[in-house]
C-alpha positions as CSV (number, residue, x, y, z in Angstrom):
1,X,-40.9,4.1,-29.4
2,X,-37.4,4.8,-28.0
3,X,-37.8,6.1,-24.3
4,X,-35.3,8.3,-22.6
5,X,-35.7,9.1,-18.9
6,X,-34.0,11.9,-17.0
7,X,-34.1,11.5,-13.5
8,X,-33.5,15.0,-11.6
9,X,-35.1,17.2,-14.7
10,X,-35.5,19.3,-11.9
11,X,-31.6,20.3,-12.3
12,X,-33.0,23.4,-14.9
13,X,-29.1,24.4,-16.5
14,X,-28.8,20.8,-17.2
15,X,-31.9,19.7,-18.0
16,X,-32.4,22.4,-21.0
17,X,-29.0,21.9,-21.8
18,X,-29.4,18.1,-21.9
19,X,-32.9,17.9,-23.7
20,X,-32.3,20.3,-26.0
21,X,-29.3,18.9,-27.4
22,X,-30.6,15.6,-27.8
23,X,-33.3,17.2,-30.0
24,X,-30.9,18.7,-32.3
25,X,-30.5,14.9,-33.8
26,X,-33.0,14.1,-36.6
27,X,-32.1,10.0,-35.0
28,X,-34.0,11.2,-31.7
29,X,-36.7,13.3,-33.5
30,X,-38.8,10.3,-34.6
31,X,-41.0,8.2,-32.0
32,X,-39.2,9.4,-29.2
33,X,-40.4,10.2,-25.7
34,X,-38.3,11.7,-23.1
35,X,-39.9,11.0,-19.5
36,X,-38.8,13.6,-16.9
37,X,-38.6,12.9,-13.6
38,X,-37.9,14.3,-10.3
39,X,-38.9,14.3,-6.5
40,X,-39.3,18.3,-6.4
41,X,-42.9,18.7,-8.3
42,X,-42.1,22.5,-8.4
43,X,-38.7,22.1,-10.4
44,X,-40.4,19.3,-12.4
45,X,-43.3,21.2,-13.9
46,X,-41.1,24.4,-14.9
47,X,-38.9,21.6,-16.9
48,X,-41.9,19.7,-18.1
49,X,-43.6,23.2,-19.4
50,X,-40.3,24.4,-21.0
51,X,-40.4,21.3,-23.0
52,X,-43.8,21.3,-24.2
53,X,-43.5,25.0,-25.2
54,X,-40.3,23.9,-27.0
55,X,-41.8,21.4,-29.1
56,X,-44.8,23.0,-29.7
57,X,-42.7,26.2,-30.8
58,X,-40.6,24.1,-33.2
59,X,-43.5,21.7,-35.3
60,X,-43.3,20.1,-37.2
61,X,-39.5,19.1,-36.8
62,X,-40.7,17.8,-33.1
63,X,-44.0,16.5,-34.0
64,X,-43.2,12.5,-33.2
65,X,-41.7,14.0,-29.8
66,X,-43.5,13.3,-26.8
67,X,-43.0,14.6,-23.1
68,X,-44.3,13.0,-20.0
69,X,-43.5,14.0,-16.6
70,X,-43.7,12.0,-13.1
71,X,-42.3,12.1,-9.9
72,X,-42.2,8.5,-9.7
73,X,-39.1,6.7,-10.4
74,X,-40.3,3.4,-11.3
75,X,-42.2,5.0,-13.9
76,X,-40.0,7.3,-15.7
77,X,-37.4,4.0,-16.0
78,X,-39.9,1.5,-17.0
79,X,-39.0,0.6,-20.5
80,X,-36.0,3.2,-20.8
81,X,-33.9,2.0,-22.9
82,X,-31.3,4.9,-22.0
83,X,-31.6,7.1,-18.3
84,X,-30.1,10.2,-17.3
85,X,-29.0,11.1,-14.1
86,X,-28.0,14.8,-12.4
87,X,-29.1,14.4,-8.9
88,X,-27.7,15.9,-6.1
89,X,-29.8,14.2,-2.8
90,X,-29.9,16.4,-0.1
91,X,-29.7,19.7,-2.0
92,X,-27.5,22.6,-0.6
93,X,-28.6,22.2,2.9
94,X,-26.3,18.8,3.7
95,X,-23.7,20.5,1.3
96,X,-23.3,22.9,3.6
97,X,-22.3,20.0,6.5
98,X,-19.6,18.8,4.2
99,X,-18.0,22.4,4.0
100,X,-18.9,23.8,7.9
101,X,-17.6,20.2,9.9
102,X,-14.4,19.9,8.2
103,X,-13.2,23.7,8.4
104,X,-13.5,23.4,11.9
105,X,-10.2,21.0,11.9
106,X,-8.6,23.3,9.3
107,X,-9.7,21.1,5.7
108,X,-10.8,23.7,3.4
109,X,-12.1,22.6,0.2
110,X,-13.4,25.0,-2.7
111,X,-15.8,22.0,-3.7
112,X,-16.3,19.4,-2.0
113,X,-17.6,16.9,-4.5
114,X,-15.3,14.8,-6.2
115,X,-12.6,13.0,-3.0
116,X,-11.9,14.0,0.7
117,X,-14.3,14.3,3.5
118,X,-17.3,16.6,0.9
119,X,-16.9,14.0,-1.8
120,X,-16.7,11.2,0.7
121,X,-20.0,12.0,2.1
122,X,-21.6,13.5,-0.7
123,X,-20.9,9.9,-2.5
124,X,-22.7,8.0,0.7
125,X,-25.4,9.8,0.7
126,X,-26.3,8.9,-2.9
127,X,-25.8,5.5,-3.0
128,X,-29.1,4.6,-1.5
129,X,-30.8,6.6,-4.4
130,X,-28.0,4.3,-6.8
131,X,-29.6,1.1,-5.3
132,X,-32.7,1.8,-5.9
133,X,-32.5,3.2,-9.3
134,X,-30.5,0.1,-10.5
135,X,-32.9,-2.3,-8.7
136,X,-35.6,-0.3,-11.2
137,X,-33.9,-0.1,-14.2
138,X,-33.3,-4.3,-13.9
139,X,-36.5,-5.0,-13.0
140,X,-38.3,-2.9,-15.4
141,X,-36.1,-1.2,-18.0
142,X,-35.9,-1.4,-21.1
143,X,-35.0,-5.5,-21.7
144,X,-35.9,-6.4,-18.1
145,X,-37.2,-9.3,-19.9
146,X,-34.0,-10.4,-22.2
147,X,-36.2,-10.3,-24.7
148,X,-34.0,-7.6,-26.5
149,X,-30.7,-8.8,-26.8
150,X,-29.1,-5.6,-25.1
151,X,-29.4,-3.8,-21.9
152,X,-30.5,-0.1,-20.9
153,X,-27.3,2.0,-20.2
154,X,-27.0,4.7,-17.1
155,X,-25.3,7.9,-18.3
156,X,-24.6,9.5,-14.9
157,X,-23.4,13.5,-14.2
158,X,-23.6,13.2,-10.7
159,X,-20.2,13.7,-8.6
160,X,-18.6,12.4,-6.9
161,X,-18.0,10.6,-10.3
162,X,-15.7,7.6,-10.0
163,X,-16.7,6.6,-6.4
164,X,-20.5,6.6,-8.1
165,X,-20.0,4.6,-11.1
166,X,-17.6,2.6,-9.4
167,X,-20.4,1.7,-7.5
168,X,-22.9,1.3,-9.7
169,X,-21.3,-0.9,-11.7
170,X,-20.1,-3.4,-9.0
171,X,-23.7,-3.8,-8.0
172,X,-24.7,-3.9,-12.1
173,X,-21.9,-4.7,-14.0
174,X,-21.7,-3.1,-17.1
175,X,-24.2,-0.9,-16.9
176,X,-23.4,2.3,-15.8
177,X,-20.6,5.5,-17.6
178,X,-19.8,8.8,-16.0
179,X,-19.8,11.3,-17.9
180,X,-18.1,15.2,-17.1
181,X,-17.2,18.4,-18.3
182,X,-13.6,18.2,-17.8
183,X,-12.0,17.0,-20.7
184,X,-13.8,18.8,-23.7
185,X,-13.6,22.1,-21.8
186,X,-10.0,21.8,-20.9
187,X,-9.4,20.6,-24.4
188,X,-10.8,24.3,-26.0
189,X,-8.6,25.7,-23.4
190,X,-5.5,23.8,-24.8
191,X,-6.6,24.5,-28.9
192,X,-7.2,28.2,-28.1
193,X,-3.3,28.1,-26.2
194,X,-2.3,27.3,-29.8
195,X,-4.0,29.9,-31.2
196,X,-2.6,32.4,-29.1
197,X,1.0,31.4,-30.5
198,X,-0.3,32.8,-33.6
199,X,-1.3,29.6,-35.0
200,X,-3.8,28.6,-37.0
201,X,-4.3,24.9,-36.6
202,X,-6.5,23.0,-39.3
203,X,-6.9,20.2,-37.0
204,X,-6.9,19.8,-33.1
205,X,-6.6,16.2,-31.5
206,X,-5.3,14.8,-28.5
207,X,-5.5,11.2,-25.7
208,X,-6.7,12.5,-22.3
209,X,-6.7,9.4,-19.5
210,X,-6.5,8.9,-16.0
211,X,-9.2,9.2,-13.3
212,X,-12.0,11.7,-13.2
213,X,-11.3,15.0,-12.4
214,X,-8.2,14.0,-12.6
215,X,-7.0,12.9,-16.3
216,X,-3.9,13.6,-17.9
217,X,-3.5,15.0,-21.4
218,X,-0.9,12.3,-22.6
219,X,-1.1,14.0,-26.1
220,X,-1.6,17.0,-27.5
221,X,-1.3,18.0,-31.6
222,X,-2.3,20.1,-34.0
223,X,-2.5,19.7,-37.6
224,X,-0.7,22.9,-39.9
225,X,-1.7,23.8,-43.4
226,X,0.7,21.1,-44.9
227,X,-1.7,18.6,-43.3
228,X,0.8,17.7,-40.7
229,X,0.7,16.9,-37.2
230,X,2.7,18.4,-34.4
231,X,3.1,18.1,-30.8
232,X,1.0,21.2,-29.1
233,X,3.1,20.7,-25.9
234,X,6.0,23.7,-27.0
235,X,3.2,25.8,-27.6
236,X,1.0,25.6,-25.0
237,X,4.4,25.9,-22.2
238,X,5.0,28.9,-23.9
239,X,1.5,30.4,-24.0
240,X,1.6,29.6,-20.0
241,X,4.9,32.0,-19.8
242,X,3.0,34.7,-21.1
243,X,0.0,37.3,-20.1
244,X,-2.0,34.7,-21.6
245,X,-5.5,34.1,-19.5
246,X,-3.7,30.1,-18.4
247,X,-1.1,32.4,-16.2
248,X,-3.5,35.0,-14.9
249,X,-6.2,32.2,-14.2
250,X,-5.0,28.8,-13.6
251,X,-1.7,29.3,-12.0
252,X,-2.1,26.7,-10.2
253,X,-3.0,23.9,-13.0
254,X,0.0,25.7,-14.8
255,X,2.4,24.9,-11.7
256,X,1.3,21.2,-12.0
257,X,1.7,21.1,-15.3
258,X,5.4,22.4,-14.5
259,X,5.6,19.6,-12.5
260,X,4.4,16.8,-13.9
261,X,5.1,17.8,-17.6
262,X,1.4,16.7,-18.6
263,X,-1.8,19.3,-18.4
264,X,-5.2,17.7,-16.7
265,X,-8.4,18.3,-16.7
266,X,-10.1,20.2,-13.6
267,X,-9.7,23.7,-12.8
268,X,-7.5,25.0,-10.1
269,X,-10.0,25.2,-7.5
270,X,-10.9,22.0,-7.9
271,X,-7.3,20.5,-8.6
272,X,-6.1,22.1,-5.4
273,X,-8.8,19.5,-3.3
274,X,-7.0,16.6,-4.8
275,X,-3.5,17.6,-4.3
276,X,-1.7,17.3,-0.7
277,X,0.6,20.4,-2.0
278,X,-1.8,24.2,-2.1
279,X,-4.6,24.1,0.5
280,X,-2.6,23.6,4.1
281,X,-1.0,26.9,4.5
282,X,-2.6,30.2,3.5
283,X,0.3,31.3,1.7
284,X,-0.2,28.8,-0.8
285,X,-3.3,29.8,-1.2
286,X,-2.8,33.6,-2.2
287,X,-0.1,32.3,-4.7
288,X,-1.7,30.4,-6.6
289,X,-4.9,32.6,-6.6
290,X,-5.9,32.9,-10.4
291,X,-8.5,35.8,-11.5
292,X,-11.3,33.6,-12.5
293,X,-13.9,31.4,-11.3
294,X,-13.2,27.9,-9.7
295,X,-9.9,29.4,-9.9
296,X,-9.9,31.7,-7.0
297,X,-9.4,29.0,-4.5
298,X,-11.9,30.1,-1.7
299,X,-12.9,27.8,0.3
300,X,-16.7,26.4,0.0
301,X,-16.5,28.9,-3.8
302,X,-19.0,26.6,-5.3
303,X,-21.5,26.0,-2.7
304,X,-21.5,30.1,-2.2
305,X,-22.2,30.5,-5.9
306,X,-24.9,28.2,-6.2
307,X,-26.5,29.6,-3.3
308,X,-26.5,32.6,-4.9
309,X,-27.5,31.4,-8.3
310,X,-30.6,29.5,-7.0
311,X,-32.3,32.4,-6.0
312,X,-32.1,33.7,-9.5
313,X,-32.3,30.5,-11.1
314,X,-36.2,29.5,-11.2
315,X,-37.0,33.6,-11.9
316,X,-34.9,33.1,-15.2
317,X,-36.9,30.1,-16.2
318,X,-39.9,31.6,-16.3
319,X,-38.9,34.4,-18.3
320,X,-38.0,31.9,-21.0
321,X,-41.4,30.2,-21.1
322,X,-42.7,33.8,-21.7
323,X,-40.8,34.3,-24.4
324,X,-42.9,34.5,-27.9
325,X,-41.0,31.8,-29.6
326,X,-38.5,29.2,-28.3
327,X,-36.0,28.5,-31.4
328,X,-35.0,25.0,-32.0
329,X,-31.4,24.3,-31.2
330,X,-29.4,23.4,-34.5
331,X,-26.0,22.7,-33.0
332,X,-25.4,20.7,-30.3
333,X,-23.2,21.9,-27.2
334,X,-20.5,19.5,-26.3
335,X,-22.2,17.5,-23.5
336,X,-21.9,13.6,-24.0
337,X,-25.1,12.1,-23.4
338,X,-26.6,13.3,-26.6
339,X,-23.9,12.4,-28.4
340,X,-23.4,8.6,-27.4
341,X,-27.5,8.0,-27.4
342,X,-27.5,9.1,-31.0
343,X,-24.4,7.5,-32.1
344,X,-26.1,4.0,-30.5
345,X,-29.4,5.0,-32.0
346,X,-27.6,6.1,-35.6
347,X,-25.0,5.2,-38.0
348,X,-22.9,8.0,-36.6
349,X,-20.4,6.5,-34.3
350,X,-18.7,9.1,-31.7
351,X,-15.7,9.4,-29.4
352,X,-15.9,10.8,-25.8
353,X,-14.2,10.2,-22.5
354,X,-15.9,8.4,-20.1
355,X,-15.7,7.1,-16.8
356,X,-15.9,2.8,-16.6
357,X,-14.1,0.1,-14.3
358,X,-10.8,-1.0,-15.9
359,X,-10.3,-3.8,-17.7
360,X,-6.8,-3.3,-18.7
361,X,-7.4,0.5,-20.3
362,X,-5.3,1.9,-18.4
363,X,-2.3,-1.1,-17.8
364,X,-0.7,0.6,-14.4
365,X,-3.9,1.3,-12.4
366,X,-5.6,-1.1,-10.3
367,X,-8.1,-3.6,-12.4
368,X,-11.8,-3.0,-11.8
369,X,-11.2,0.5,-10.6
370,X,-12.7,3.4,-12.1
371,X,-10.9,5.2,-15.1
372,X,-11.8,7.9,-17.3
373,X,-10.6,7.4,-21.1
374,X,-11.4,7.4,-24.5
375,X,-14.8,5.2,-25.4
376,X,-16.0,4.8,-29.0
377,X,-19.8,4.8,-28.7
378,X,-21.8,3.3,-32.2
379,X,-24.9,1.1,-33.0
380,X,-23.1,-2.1,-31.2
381,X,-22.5,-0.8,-28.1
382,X,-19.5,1.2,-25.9
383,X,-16.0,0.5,-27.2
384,X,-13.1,2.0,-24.7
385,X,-9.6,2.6,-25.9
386,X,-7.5,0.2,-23.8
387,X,-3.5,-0.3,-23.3
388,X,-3.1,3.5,-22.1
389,X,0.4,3.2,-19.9
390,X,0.5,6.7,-17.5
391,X,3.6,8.7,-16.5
392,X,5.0,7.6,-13.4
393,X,4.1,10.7,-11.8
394,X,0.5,10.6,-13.3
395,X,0.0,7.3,-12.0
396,X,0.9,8.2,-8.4
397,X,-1.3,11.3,-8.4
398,X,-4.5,9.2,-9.5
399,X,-3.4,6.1,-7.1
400,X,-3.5,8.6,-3.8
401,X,-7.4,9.2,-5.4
402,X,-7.8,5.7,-6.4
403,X,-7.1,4.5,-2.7
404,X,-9.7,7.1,-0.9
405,X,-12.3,5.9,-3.8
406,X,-11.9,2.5,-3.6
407,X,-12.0,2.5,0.4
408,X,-15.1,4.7,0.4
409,X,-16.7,2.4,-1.9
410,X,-15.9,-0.8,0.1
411,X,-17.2,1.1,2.8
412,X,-20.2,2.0,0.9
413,X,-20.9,-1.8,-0.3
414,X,-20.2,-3.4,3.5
415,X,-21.7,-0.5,5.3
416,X,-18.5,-0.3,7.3
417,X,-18.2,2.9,9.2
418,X,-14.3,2.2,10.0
419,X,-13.7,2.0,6.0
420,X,-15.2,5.4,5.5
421,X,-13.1,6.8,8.3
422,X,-9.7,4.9,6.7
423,X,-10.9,6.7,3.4
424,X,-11.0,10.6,4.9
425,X,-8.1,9.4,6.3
426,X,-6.1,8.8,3.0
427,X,-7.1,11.7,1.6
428,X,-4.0,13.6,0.4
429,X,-5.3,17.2,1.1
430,X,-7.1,16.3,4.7
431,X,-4.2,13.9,5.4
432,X,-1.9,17.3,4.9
433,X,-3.5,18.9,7.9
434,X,-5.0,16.6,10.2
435,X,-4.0,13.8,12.5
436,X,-5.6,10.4,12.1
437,X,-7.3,11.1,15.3
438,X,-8.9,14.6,14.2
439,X,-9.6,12.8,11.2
440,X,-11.5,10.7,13.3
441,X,-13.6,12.7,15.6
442,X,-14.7,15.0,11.5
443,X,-16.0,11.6,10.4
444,X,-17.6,10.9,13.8
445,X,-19.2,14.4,14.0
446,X,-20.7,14.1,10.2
447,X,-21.7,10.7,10.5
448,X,-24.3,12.4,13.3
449,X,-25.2,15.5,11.3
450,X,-25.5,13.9,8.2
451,X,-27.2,10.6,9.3
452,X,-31.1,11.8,8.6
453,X,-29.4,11.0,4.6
454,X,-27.6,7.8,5.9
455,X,-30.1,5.6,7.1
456,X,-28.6,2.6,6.2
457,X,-25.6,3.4,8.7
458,X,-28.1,3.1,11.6
């Protein structure tokens, strides 16, 4: 029986999402169990019960499906031979700390999750929970015997991503990819730029690389009726120039685009966090304002939204499970994690882009940091593209990330407080507002709000 654990079921959009899709493949129909798993009973049982009236709606497709449920890590990992992670420790509450402390010296971030002093923190909080999942997974996971001849594989979503699988993987090599949104959601952004020129492509391709939230699209092309290629690039410039929704919504990804000559993957909102150029003067701001969401710039925009959303959030669930009939999902959505278990579990090979430590994949970044690029995923195991060279420019963007991550995560490793300061204070968007020694005192003053969540600082 193949086991797949999701630690944090409890994350509702993701979970259905998530299980859903990995039910839409007749590989992951047969002898399967999925194991849910999360600390918040509550959260846990709405999942579990969505899942069993699922199955139970959708016989006898699902009938050699089973679902358990536990709140008990150990257990949900024991003989996984693939786990899931979307937790966010802490919840909203010590989100909020990551928002409120650095405002106060003028750092305003419409996130907080990925680099700078949210994502900083919001990755030391987690690493505990990392630890210990790891310590599971190799001591009862699927193979914990090498008896198998292969290992279980992490498939993380939980920002901030590269300073988490970084970690991960230097405390268990190899076994650990980050997986995001960003680069199949900005790629449908780019293929429907092309057909807004009033082109009707009969293929859509490209190479995206860098770091995550942060990965350039090196290549762009669509194929015409002739069956040839062409570079996208002319089109998509031109679609920015116009009353197309890319000017009216991310103006500012559009200006960088300008700049650099290359399109990447995060919306503006986020983009603007990792950037040392849009969030110190309010100006800035209201110019590059777009009209849509994760766009408008606002500082603390996601946290405000999912406070909102919350509320609403376990009310929709349950309106589901009283629906009459719950109709199996045919198509999958574009999320990874479904796709790579079944292309390992198949003869179905797939291609995503995926976050690992590089080993040459990208030549001009540092070795062993982490990189997001193409991976071929099939029956023998994870396959990434290697020998990617970036733009100069590129490069230097993702190195001023690269450094903040990899001193966060030496921090993290060597429980050095002065390493965590020295990575706030590389940040390019706090470092564009603050002097090393208010830099200091932020750090200092969330160390002490935030250390309930950072034990092992004590």
């Amino acid at each position: 029986m193949k086991k797949i654990a999701f630690i944090g079921a409890g994350s509702l959009v993701f979970g259905e999402t998530l299980l859903t899709d990995i039910l839409t493949y007749p590989s992951l129909q047969d002898d399967i169990v999925l194991y849910l798993e999360d600390i918040d009973p509550k959260r846990l049982d709405l999942m579990f019960r969505y899942m069993q009236k699922y199955r139970e709606d959708n016989l006898p497709v699902l009938e050699n499906v089973t679902i358990e449920r536990t709140t008990d890590q150990k257990e949900a990992v024991t003989d996984a031979k693939y786990i899931i992670n979307t937790v966010l420790i802490g919840g909203l509450d010590v989100v909020k700390h990551d928002l409120e402390i650095p405002l106060k010296y003028g750092v305003t971030q419409c996130v907080g999750d990925t680099i700078g002093p949210g994502g900083v923190f919001r990755f030391l909080r987690t690493t505990t929970f990392f630890k210990n999942l790891l310590d599971d997974i190799k001591s009862h996971g699927y193979n914990s015997d090498n008896s198998k001849g292969s290992d279980p594989l992490l498939l993380n979503y939980t920002n901030p991503m590269a300073m988490n699988t970084w970690y991960c993987n230097s405390i268990f090599p190899n076994s650990t990819f980050g997986l995001c949104h960003g680069v199949f959601g900005t790629a449908a952004v780019l293929e429907l730029a092309v057909h807004y020129m009033d082109v009707d492509p009969r293929g859509f391709d490209y190479l995206c690389a860098g770091i995550n939230h942060l990965a350039w699209f090196l290549k762009v092309q669509y194929k015409d009726s002739n069956a040839e290629w062409h570079d996208a690039y002319p089109l998509i410039r031109e679609a920015s120039k116009s009353q197309f929704f890319l000017t009216d919504v991310e103006k500012l990804r559009v200006d960088m685009m300008n700049a650099t000559g290359y399109f990447m993957t995060e919306t503006s909102g986020h983009l603007s966090e990792y950037l040392p150029y849009y969030r110190k003067r309010p100006d800035l701001l209201k110019k590059y304002r777009g009209e849509g969401f994760f766009s408008e710039l606002e500082h603390a925009l996601d946290y405000n939204d999912q406070r909102v959303s919350q509320q609403n959030l376990e009310k929709e669930f349950l309106e589901k499970l009283n629906q009459d009939n719950l109709q199996h999902k045919e198509v999958p959505s574009w999320e990874y994690a479904p796709q790579i278990i079944n292309a390992m579990e198949s003869t179905t090979p797939v291609r995503v882009n995926g976050n690992v430590l590089n080993e040459g994949f990208i030549t001009n970044l540092p070795s062993n940091c982490c990189v997001e690029v193409p991976i071929f995923f099939d029956s023998l195991g994870a396959h990434p593209q290697g020998g990617i060279e970036l733009p100069t420019v590129c490069q230097a963007l993702c190195m001023s990330n690269i450094m903040v991550q990899k001193a966060a995560v030496e921090g993290a490793l060597s429980l050095d407080r002065e390493k965590i300061y020295h990575a706030v204070l590389l940040d390019p968007n706090t470092s564009s507002i603050c002097s090393p020694s208010e830099i200091r005192d932020m750090v200092n003053e969330l160390f002490e709000v935030e250390k309930r969540w950072l034990p092992q600082f004590d």
